[in-house]
N, C-alpha and C positions, 0 to 999 in steps of 0.2 A: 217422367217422374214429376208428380205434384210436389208444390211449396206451400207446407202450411205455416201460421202465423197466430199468435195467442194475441185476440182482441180483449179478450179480461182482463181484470187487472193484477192476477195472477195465480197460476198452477204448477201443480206439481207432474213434471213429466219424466218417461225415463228415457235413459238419452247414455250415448256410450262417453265414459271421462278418459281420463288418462290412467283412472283405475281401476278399470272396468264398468259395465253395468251402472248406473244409478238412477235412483231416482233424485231428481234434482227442481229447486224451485227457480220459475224465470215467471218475468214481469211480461207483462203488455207491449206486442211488439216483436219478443223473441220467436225466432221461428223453434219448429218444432215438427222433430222429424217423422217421417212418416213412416215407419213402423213402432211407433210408439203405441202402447196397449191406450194407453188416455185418448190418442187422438178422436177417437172413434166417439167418446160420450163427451169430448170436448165442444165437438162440430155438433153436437146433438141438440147440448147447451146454449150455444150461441157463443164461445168461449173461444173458439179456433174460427178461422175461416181459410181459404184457400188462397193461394193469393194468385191476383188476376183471375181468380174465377168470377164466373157468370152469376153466379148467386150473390154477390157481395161488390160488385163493378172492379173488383183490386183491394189491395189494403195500402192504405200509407206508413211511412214508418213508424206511428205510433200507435198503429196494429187497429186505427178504425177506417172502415170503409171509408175508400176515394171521393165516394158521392159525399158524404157528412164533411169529408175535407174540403172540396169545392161548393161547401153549401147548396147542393143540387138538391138532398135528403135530408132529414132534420131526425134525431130517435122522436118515435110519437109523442105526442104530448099527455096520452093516458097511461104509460109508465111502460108500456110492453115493450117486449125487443122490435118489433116491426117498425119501420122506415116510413115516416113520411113526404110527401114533398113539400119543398121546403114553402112560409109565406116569405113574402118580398118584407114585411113588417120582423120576422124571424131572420134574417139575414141581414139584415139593415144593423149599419153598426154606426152612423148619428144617434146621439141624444134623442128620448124620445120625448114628443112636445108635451106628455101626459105629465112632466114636472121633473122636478132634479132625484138624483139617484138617492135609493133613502140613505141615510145612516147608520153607523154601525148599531146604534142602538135600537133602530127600528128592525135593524134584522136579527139581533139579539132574539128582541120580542118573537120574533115572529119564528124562530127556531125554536127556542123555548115551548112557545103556542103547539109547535108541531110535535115536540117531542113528547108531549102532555098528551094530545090526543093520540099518538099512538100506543102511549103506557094506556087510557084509559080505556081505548079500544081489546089491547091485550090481556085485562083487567076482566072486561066485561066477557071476554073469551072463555075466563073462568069458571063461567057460569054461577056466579056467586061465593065460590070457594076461596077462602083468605090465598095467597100467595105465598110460595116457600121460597128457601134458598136459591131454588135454581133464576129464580125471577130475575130481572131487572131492576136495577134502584130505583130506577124511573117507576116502574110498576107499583112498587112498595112505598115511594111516596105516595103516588095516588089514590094508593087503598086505603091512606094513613088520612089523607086530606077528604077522602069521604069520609073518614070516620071522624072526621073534623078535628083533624091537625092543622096547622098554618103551614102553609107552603114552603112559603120563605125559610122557615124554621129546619122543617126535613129534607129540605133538597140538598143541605151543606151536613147530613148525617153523614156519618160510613154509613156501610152495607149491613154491617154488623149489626150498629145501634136500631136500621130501620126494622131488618129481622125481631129483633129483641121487643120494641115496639108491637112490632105484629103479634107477636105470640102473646105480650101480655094480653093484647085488644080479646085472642081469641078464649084465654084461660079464665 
């Protein structure tokens, strides 16, 4: 009999209670039994692994593979699920001599930075089509800020105001 384990950070599986049948939500970690209908497109996902199986080295108790816990494997660094191995610079936990750790304000920026280019990216997805409700506010300011809104201005909108915004821009 296999041990599975949910390495996500979490799903909904069904699982017998004290009142039967449910479907019930667990975290990262919880095992998860194996005649569960999910199990099957969990493991498919990369959301379950097995544990001490051969595919995954084991899992630890925080439901990630063994090897990422002894730093043997690192997740890739181009974003997929696939497993790198690890550099001796990626596992190294001295200061690194490239300067002191930024600030919280430089990683402000630089969230900030990212989360702009993903709304403008999502944007551009549109293919030129203004953006509806179901958007993102991140999105809706960006459309607002090419339509030469001030950033600063629309990014402290509600959702509401930036909609309202957009439809005037298009009417």
């Amino acid at each position: 009999m296999a041990t599975y384990q949910l390495v996500g950070e979490g799903a909904y599986v069904s699982t017998n209670t004290a009142l039967g049948r449910a479907k019930v939500f667990v975290l990262k970690g919880a095992l998860i039994p194996e005649d569960a209908p999910e199990l099957k497109h969990l493991l498919d996902i990369g959301m379950a692994a097995r544990v001490g199986g051969d595919e995954t080295g084991g899992v630890n108790a925080d439901g990630e593979p063994a090897a990422i816990a002894d730093g043997t494997v690192v997740p890739n660094p181009d974003g997929s699920r696939a497993l790198a191995p690890a550099d001796e610079e990626t596992t190294d936990t001295a200061p690194s001599a490239a300067g002191p750790e930024p600030s919280a304000d430089d990683k402000d920026t630089a969230d900030t930075a990212e989360r702009r280019r993903v709304a403008r990216e999502k944007l551009a997805a549109l293919g030129g089509k203004a953006p509806d409700g179901r958007s993102h506010p991140d999105v809706l300011v960006e459309y607002l800020v090419a339509q030469g809104g001030s950033y600063d201005d629309l990014v402290r909108a509600d959702k509401s105001d930036l909609l309202e915004l957009v439809k005037a821009r298009q009417g």
